[in-house]
C-alpha positions in Angstrom: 123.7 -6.9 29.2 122.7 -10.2 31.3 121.9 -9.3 34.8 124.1 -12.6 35.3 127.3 -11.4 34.2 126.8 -7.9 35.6 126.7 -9.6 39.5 129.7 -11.9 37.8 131.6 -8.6 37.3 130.6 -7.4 40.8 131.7 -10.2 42.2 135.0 -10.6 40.7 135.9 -7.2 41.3 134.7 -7.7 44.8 137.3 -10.9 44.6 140.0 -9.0 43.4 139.7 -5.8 45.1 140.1 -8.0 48.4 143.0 -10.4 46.7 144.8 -6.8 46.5 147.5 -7.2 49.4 148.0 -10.4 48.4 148.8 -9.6 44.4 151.0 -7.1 45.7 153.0 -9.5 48.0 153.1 -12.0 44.4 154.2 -8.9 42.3 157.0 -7.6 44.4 158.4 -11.4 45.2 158.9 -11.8 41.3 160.2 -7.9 41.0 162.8 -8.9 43.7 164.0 -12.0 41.4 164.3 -11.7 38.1 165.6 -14.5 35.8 166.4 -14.1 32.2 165.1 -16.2 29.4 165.1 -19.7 29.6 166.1 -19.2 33.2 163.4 -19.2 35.1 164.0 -22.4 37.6 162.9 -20.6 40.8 160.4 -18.4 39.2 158.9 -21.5 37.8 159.2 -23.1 41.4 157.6 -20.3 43.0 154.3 -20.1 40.9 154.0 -24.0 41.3 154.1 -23.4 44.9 151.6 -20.5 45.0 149.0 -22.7 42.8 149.7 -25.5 45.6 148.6 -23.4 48.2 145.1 -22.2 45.9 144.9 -26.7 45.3 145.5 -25.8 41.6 146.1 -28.5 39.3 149.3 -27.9 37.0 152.7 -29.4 35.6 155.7 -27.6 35.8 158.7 -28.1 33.1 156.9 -27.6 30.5 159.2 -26.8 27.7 161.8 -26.6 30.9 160.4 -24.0 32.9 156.8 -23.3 31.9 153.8 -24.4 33.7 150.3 -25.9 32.7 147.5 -25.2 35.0 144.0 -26.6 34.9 140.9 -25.2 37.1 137.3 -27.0 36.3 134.1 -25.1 37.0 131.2 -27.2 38.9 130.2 -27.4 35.0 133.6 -28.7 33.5 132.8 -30.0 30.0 130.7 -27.2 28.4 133.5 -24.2 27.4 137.6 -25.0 27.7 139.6 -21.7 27.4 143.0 -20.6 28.0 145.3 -17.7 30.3 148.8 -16.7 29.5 151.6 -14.7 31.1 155.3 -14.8 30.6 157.8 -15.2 33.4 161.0 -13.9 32.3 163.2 -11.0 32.6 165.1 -8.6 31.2 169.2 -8.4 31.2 168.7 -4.5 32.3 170.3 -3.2 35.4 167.5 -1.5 37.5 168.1 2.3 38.9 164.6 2.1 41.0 165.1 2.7 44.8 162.1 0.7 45.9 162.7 -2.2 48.9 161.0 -4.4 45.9 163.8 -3.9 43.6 165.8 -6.2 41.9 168.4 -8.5 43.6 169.6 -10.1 40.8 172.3 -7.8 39.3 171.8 -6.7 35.8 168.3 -8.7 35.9 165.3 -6.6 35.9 161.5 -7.4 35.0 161.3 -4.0 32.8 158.7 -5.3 30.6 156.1 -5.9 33.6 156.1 -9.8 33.0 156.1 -9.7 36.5 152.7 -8.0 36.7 151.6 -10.8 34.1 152.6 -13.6 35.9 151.1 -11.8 38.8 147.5 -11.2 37.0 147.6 -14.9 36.0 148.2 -16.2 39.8 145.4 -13.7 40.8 143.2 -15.3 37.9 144.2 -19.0 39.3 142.6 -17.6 42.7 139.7 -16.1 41.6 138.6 -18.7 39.4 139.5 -21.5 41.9 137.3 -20.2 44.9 134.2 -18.9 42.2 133.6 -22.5 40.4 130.0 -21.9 41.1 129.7 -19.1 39.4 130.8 -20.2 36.1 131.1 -23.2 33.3 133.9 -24.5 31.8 137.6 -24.9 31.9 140.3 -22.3 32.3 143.9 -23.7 31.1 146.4 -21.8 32.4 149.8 -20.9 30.6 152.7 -19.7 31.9 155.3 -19.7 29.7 159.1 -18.7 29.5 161.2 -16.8 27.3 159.1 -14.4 25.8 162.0 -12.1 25.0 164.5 -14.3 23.1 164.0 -16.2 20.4 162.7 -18.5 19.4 159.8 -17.5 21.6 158.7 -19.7 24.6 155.1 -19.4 23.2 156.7 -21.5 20.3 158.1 -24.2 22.3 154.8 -24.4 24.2 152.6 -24.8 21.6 155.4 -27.6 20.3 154.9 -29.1 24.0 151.4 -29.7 23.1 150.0 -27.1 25.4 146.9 -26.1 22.6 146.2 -29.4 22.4 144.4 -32.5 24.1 141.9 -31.1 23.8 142.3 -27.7 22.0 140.8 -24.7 23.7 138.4 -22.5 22.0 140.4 -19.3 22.3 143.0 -17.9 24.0 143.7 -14.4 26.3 147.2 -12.5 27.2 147.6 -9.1 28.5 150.7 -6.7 28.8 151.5 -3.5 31.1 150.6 -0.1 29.4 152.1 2.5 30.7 150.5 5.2 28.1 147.1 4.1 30.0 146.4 4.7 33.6 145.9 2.0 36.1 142.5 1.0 36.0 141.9 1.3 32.2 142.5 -1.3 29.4 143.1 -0.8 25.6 142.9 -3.5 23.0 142.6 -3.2 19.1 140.5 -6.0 16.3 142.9 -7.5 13.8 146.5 -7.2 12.8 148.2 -5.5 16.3 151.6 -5.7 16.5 154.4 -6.1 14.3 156.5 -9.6 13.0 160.1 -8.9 14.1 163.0 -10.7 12.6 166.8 -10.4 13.4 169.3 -9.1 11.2 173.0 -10.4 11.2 175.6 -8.9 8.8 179.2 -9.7 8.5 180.9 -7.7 5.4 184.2 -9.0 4.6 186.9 -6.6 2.7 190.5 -6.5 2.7 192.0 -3.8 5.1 195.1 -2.0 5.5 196.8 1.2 6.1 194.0 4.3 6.0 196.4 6.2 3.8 196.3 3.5 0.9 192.9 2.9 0.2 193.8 1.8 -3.3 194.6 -1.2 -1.8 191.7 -1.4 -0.1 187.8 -3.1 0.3 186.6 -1.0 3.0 183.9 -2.8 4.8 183.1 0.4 6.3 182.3 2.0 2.9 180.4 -1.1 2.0 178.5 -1.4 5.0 177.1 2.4 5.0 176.1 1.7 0.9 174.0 -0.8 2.6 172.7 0.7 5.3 171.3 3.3 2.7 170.4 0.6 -0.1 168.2 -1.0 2.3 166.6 2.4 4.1 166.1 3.3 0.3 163.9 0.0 -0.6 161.8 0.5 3.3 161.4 4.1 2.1 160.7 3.9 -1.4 158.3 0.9 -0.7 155.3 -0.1 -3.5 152.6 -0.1 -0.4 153.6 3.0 1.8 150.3 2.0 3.9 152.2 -1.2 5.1 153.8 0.0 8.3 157.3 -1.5 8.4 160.7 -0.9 10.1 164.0 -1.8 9.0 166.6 -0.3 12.0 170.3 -1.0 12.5 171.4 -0.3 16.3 174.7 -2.6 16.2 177.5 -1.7 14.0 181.8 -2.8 15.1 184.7 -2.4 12.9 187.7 -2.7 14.8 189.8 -0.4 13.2 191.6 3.3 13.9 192.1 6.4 13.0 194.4 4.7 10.3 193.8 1.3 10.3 190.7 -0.3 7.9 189.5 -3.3 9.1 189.2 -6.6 7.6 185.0 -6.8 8.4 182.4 -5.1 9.7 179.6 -6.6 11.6 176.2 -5.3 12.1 172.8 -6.3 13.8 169.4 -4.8 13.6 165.7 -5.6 13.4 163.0 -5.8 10.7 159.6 -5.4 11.3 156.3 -5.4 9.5 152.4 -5.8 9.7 152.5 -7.4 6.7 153.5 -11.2 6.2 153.8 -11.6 2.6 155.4 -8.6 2.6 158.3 -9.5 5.2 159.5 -12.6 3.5 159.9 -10.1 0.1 161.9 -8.0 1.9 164.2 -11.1 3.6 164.3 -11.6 -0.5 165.6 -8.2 -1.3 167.6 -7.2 1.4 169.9 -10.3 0.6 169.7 -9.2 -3.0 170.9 -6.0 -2.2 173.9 -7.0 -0.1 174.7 -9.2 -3.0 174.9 -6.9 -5.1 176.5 -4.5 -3.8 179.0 -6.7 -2.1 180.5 -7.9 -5.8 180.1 -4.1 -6.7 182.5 -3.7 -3.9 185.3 -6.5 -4.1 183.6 -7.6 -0.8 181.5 -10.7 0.2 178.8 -10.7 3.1 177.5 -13.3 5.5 173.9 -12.2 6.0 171.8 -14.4 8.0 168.2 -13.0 8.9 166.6 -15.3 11.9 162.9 -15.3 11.6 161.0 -14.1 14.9 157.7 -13.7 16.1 154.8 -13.4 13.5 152.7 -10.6 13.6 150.5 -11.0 16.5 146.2 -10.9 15.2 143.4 -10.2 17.3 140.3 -12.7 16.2 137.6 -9.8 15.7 134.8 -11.8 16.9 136.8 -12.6 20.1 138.1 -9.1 20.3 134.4 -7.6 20.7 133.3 -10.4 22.7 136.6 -9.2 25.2 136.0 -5.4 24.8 131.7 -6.0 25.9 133.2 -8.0 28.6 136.0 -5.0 29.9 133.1 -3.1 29.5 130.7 -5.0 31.8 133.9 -5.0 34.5 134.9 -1.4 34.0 132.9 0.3 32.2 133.1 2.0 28.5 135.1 5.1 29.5 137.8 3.0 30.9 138.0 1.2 27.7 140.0 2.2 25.0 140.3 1.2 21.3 144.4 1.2 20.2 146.5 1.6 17.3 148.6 -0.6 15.8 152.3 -1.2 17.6 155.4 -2.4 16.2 156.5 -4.2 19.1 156.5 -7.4 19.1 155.1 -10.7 21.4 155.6 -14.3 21.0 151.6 -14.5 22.4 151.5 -14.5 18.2 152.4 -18.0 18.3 149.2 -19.0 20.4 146.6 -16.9 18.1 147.8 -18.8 14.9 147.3 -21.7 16.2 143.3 -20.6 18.1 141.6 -17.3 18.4 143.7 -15.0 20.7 143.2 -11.9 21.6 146.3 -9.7 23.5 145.3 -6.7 25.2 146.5 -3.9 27.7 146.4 -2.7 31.1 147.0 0.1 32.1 149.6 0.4 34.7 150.5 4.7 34.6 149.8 6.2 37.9 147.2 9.3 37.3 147.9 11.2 40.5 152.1 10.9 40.2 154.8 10.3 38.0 154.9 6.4 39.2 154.1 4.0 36.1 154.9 6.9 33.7 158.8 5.4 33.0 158.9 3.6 29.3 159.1 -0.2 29.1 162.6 -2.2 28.9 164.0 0.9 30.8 165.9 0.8 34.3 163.2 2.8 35.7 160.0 1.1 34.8 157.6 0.9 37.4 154.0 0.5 37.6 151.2 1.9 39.7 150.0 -1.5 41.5 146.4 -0.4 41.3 146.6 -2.4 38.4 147.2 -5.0 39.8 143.7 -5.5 40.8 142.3 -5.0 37.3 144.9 -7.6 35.9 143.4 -10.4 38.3 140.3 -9.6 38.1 139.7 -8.6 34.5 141.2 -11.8 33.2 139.3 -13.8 35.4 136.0 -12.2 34.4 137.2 -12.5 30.7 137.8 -16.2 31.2 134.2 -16.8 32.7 132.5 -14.5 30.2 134.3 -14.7 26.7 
């Protein structure tokens, strides 16, 4: 390893070790207030005014409430490469009793977007005060609506952010609470899974529960599809394909002896396996179809595509993991499986090389961090906080 990038790594951690109070004051401000989707105005205003203070270049409203940010190395034109994080929330009530918890009621930054956003400014700072001690250009994204379609990665890219001119790859990370604060995880190749909607409305003909011989019972109808599609995930030709096909929504407002008119349901379908999700868009509307006429019923099935599988360039994945290396070293890295969660960052890496990887955020001396994501409780060690900052910094100069 060049004796360069090993006093680059000392020096960043160095940076980042001594931004810590700082990160911790940005983390806790965006804890405090949370805004959903497509909401983030004074998130949005915020950030802008932290890069202000660092003399950052950016544009804010991008694609509403997204920023743009632009830092130039003493060497600008050799290298241009780009940063994300995600700014919104969320609509989860949080049950922490921390001074740093939420004040937005039923807003709650569950999913550690918080600590990405957080990572990002500490990146902006690093990289800012360090121009002599690397080429290039870092772009900075920060981007809304990560959790609701259609993605705010999508409406970035349509903003143009890739573009004029089009960096060379790209870099996100995300909280990991199965790793421990100080550790990182990342994985070569297909990662995590597409995810698309599922919207079903089964019409019937109701009536009085003791008559059913007058009846189209949605109910009935819905449950023959609930099994007709868990049959075709099941039963699938390529068992090696990892996909899920889940139903968490189902209302028929009926009673004990009333049958309702319709039934709706929502759910989610995932997959690591393109061609193979738009097949099975094919046959689960087949399906209903069918069994539908079967029935005497008719369906309204609408299936909103989502966020592509998100793919980690190889080549750019190595190059990140030699770099984690040279900042942490190797027994802090870790190689992952595959996840079917689902990011929007999937929109950026079809468009450059990307590469998404994990911090770890799990406390190892306490139970702090240890909470699942999108859960009332999530919390995370902010030891990490450090290694978000400074990691992605590195990784910017060094990838």
């Amino acid at each position: 390893m060049e004796l360069k990038n090993i006093r680059l790594a000392d020096l960043f951690k160095s940076a980042a070790e001594n931004l810590a109070p700082q990160l911790s004051i940005w983390r806790r401000h965006l804890h405090s207030h949370p805004e959903l989707s497509y909401e983030e105005y004074e998130t949005m205003k915020y950030v802008s005014g932290e890069l202000d203070k660092m003399g950052v270049s950016h544009t804010s409203g991008v694609a509403n409430t997204g920023i743009v940010a632009t830092i130039e190395s003493n060497d600008p034109t050799s290298r241009l490469m780009a940063l994300r994080a995600d700014l919104d929330a969320l609509p989860i009530q949080e049950l922490n009793d921390v001074p740093y918890a939420s004040c937005n009621p039923g807003v709650m930054h569950a999913c550690g977007h918080d600590v990405h956003t957080t990572s990002l400014l500490g990146a902006a700072h690093i990289l800012s005060t360090t121009k002599d001690q690397w080429k290039g250009t870092v772009r900075l994204i920060f981007q809304p609506g990560e959790e609701q379609l259609p993605g705010g990665a999508s409406l970035m890219v349509a903003e143009g952010v890739l573009k004029n001119p089009t960096p060379s790859h790209i870099l996100g990370s995300h909280v990991f609470p199965e790793l421990p604060a100080g550790h990182v995880g990342m994985r070569p190749g297909t990662y995590m899974a597409s995810a698309d909607e599922i919207h079903l409305t089964i019409v019937g003909k109701g009536g009085h529960a003791a008559l059913p011989e007058n009846q189209s019972n949605p109910l009935i109808v819905a449950s023959e599809i609930i099994l007709a599609l868990e049959k075709l995930i099941h039963e699938r030709p390529d068992p090696s394909i990892k996909t899920v096909l889940a139903f968490g929504f189902i209302e028929g407002l009926g009673a004990t002896n009333v049958i309702p008119n319709q039934v709706h349901l929502k759910g989610t379908f995932r997959s690591l396996n393109e061609t193979w999700r738009y097949e099975v868009h094919k046959k689960m509307k087949s399906i209903v179809e069918e069994i539908c006429k079967k029935r005497g019923a008719s369906a309204d099935l609408k299936i909103p595509v989502g966020y592509p599988s998100v793919y980690n360039d190889p080549d750019l994945t190595a190059r990140m993991k030699s770099s984690a290396i040279a900042f942490l070293g190797k027994e802090k890295v870790h190689d992952l499986p595959v996840r079917m969660t689902a990011e929007d960052f999937s929109f950026y890496a079809r468009e450059i090389p990307g590469c998404f990887y994990r911090i770890g955020t799990s406390s190892p001396t306490s139970d702090l961090g240890h909470r699942g994501l999108h859960t009332p409780h999530f919390d995370v060690d902010e030891d990490a906080l450090k290694l978000g900052a400074g990691l992605m910094a590195y990784a910017a100069a060094t990838t």
